[in-house]
Each structure stands twice: as structure tokens, then as C-alpha cells.
C-alpha positions in Angstrom: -46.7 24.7 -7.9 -44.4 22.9 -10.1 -45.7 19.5 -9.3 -41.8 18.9 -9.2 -40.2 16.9 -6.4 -37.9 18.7 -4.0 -34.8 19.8 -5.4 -35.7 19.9 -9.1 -34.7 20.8 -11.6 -31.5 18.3 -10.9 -28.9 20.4 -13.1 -29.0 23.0 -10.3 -27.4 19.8 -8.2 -24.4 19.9 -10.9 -23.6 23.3 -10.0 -22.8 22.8 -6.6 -20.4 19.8 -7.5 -18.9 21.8 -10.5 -16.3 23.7 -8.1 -15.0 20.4 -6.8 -15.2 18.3 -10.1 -12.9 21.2 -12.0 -10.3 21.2 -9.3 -10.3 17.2 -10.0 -10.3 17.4 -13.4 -7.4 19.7 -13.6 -5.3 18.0 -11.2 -6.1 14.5 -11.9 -8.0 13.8 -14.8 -5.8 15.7 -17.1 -2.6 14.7 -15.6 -4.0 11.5 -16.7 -4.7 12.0 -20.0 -1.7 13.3 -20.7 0.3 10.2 -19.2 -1.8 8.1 -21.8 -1.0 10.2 -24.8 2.3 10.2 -23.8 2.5 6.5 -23.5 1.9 6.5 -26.9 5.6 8.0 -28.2 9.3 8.0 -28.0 10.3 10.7 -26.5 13.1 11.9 -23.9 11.4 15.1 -22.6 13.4 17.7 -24.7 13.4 17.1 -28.7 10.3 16.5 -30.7 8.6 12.7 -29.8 7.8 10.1 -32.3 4.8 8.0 -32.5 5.7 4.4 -30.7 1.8 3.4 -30.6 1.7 0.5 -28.0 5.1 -0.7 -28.1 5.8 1.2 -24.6 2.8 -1.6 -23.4 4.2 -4.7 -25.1 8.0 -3.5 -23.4 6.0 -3.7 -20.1 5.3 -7.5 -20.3 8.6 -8.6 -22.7 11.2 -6.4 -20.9 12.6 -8.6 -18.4 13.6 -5.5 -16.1 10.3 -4.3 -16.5 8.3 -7.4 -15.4 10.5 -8.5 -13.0 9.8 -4.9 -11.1 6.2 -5.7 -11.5 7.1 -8.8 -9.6 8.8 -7.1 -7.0 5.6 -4.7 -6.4 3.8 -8.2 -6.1 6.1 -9.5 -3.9 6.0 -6.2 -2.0 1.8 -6.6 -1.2 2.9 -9.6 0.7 5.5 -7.8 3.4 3.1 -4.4 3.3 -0.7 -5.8 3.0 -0.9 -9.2 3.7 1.5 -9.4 6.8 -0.1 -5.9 8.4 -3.3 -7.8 7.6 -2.8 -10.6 9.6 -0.6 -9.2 12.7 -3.4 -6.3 12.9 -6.0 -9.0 13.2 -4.5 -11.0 15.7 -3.1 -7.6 18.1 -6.9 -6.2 17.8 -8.2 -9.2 18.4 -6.3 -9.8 21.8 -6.3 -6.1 23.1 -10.2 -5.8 22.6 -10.7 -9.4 23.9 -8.3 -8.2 27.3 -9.4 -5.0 27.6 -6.2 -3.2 27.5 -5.8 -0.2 30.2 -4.5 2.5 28.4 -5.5 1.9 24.9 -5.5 5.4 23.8 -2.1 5.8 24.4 -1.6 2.6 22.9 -3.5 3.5 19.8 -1.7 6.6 19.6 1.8 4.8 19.5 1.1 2.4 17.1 0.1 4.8 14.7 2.8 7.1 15.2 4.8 5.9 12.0 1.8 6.7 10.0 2.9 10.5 10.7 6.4 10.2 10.3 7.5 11.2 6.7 8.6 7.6 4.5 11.8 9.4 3.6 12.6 9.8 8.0 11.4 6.0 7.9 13.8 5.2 5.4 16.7 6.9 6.9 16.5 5.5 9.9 16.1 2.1 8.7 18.8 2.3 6.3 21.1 3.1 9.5 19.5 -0.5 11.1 20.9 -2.4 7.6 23.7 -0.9 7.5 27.0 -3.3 7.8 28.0 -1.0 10.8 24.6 -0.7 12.2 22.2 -1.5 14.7 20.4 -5.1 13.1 24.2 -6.6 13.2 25.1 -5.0 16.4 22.1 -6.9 18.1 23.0 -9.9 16.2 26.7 -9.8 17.0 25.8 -9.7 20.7 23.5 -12.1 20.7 26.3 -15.0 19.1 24.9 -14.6 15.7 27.6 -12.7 14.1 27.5 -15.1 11.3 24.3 -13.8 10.2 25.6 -10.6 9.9 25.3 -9.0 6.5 24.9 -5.9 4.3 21.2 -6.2 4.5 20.1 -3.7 1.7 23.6 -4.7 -0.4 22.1 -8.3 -0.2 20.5 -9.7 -3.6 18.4 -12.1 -1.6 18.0 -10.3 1.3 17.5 -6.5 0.0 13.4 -6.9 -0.9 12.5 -8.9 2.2 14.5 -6.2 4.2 12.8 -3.2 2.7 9.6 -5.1 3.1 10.0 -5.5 6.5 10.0 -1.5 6.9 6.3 -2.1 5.3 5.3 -4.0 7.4 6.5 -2.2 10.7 5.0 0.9 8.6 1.4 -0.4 8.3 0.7 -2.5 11.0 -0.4 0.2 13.2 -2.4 1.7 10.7 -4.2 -2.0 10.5 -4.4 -2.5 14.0 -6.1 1.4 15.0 -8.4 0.4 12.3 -9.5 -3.0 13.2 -10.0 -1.9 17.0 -12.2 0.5 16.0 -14.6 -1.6 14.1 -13.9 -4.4 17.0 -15.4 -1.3 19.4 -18.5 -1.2 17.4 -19.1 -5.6 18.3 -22.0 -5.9 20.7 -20.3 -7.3 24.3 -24.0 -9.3 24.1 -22.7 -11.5 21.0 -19.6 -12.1 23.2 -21.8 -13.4 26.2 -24.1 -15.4 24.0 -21.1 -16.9 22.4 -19.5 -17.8 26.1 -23.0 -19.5 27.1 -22.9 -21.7 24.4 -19.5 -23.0 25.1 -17.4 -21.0 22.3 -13.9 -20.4 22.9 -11.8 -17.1 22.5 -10.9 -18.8 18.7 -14.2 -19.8 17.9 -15.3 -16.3 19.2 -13.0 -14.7 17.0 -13.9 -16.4 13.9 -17.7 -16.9 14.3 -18.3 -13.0 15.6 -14.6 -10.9 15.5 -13.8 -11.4 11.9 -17.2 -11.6 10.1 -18.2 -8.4 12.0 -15.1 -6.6 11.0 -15.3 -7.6 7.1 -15.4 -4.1 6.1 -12.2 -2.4 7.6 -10.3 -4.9 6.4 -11.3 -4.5 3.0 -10.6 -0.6 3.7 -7.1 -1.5 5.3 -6.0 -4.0 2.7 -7.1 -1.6 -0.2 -5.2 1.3 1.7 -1.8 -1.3 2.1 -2.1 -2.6 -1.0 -2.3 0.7 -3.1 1.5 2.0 -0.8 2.9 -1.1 -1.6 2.0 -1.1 -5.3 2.8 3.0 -5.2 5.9 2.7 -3.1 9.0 4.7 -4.5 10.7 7.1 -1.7 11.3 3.8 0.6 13.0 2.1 -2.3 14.8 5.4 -3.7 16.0 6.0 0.0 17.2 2.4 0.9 18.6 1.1 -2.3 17.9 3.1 -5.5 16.4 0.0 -6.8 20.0 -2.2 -6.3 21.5 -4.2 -6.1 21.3 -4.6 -9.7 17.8 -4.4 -10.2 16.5 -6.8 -7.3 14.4 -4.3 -5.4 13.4 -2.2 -8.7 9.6 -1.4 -8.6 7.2 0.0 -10.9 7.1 3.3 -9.5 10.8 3.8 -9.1 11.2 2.7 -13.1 8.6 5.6 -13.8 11.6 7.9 -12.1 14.3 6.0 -12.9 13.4 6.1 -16.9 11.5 9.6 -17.2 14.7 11.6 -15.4 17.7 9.0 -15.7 17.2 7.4 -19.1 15.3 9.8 -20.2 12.3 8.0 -21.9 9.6 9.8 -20.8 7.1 7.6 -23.0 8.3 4.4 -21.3 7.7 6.1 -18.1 4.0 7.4 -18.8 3.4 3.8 -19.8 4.6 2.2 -16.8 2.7 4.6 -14.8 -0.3 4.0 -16.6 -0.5 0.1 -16.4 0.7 0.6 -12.7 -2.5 3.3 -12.1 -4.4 0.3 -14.0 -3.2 -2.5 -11.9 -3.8 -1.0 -8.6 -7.6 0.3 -9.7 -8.1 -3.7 -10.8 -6.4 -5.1 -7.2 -9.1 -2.7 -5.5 -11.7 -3.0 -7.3 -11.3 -6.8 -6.7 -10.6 -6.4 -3.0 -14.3 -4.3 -2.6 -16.0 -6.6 -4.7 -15.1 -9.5 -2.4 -15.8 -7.8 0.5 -19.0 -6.4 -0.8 -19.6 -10.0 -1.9 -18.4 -11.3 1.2 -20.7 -9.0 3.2 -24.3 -10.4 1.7 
């Protein structure tokens, strides 16, 4: 007898994550490191770099291309988490509160774009913008051919339009999430709720949405992070035109390392952009967490 507790000595524990921990080292903690020490130089990927210390950063916040694709990615959250948010709420809400027949099938549906490939999304959407295509067809036959437009050729109408696609995209990922956590809501809670007096909207606030804090922490982490990460949508749809009106961060990391070819502005766009979106989570679960006790 050791008179050690089950288990010990603890480094044996290390060894069984070790395996795991080296595949994540070498595929992401690396990659990252050598993003950062990048970031720190001019370079354009073929001749020998030159130390640029944090001028890549400052460029970030004093380049007005740069921080107005930072805006977009802002502006993006709105159309990809916020709106998914809030129409996933209110379907889960009313198809657990009716009962729905069918609602496997019905789960299954609307979460089908969740397995279709963003770059098939983005095709097929760019055929509804087009000038020729189905958005103006609908509108022409409905009287409202002077709405008509070249939705993605559009300088104010090109970000809301590709946000749009976001929000088609992610609502049924929102929705399958917040009926399963509704499924979990005692029916007793309900009943209580009904004897008192309560209404389906004070029902919904005073039981559905406290009870269902969590996955909506979980979906509007998981929307947040595509909307901030988004680049095949945007490379698909527009390339980031016109101009630069639908330019995110992500699509400036391409755009710069492989068309400019300033690989150091790149890493340090990446970088802040890996920064931001750990900060907008990190908030997001401390709220919840917050929220929760």
C-alpha cells in the first residue's frame, strides 16, 4: 500500500492525453505560432522578409479597407447570429408549444443546409441575385419590377443580400438546437404555469427562455464564430465587391496573402480576427454562465 489515492501518480494521466495534445499541437498550435511570427514582417511569400514589428497591427485599425472589413464581419453577426437567434427562438418556441406531427421530419429539413457544402449554397444563391434570376423573376410577377436589381452588384444592397444566405443557413441549425433543449422542459412547469393564469408569452418568457439559456449560448457562439470566419460565401457571391462593400476579414487574409502578396499583413489579420472571435465567445459564455446562477 501506497497510501496514494486512486489513480496516482497523476503524470501517468498525461500520457494518455499526450497522443491527442501532439496531434493539436502540430496542427493548431504551431500553425498558430507561426501566423504570429509572421505577423511580425514584410514579406510576400517568396524573397527573404523584413522585420515590420507591429505595424501589420497598427494597419489593422488605421487602414480604412482594413477596418471597414472588420465592420462588415460585425455587421455580418447581425444577419448570421442575431437574426437565427431570434427566428429559432420564436419557431421552437411555437412547434414545441403545438406539438407539431412530424417533427422529425421537420427537424431533418431544417437542418438540411447545415449539410450542404457553403460553396453549393453560394452558387445557388448567387443564381437567385442574379439580374436574370429567380429574386427579380418573383418580383417582376408580383408588380414589383421596380425593385428589381443586381442584388450582389448593389453597393447597398450586396452585404444585406449575402447576409440573408446567413441567415437562411443558420436558422435551422438554431431552431434543431433550441427544440431539443425545449424537449428537456418539464410538461409540469407548463401546467403549473396555465393554473396560475400565464399566457403562452408569459409561458415563454418565465419558463421557455430561462430553461433554454444554455443552447443559446452554444448556438450564438457557433453563429457568431461562421459569421466572423465566413470567406467561401463571400469569395463565391462577390469576391468582396463591389469595391470593397462586402470585404471581410477572412477574405483580406486570402485576398492579401495570394493576390497582393503580403503574407505578413495576412498573418496579422488572421491573428486579430482568431483574437476577436475567442474575445466575442468568451463574452457570450461568460454571460451565459453568469446568466445561468
Amino acid at each position: 500500500m501506497t497510501g496514494r489515492p486512486p489513480g496516482e501518480p497523476r503524470r501517468v494521466a498525461y500520457l494518455f492525453i499526450l497522443p491527442a495534445f501532439a496531434i493539436y499541437a502540430a496542427f493548431l498550435l504551431y500553425p498558430m505560432g507561426r501566423a504570429v511570427q509572421l505577423s511580425l514582417y514584410n514579406w510576400d511569400g517568396l524573397s527573404l522578409g523584413t522585420w515590420a514589428g507591429l505595424d501589420n497591427y497598427v494597419a489593422i485599425f488605421t487602414d480604412e479597407g482594413l477596418r471597414a472589413a472588420f465592420g462588415h464581419a460585425l455587421v455580418l453577426i447581425g444577419f448570421f447570429a442575431v437574426a437565427p437567434v431570434a427566428i429559432g427562438l420564436m419557431l421552437a418556441a411555437i412547434l414545441n408549444h403545438a406539438k407539431v406531427r412530424g417533427m422529425g421530419f421537420f427537424r431533418t429539413v431544417v437542418f438540411l443546409p447545415q449539410v450542404v457544402a457553403m460553396v453549393v449554397v453560394a452558387v445557388a444563391w448567387r443564381k437567385v441575385y442574379a439580374p436574370d434570376g429567380t429574386l427579380n423573376g418573383l418580383l417582376d410577377a408580383l408588380g414589383l419590377d421596380s425593385l428589381t436589381r443586381g442584388w450582389l452588384g448593389d453597393y447597398t444592397f450586396a452585404l444585406p443580400a449575402v447576409g440573408v444566405v446567413g441567415t437562411w443557413f443558420e436558422t435551422g441549425l438554431v431552431t434543431v438546437l433550441l427544440l431539443a433543449g425545449m424537449s428537456r422542459i418539464s410538461p409540469t412547469l407548463y401546467e403549473a404555469a396555465r393554473l396560475d393564469g400565464a399566457n403562452a408569452v408569459r409561458e415563454f418568457f418565465s419558463i421557455t427562455l430561462p430553461s433554454v439559456r444554455g443552447e443559446i449560448a452554444v448556438a450564438s457562439t457557433l453563429t457568431v464564430i461562421a459569421a466572423l470566419r465566413t470567406f467561401d460565401l463571400v469569395y463565391i457571391t462577390t469576391r468582396g465587391g463591389p469595391g470593397n462593400s462586402t470585404s471581410v476579414p477572412s477574405y483580406e487574409v486570402y485576398h492579401r496573402a495570394f493576390g497582393l502578396g503580403q503574407v505578413g499583413s495576412a498573418a496579422a489579420i488572421g491573428v486579430t480576427l482568431t483574437v476577436v472571435i475567442f474575445a466575442i465567445s468568451f463574452v457570450i459564455n461568460r454571460f451565459a454562465d453568469g446568466e445561468a446562477t
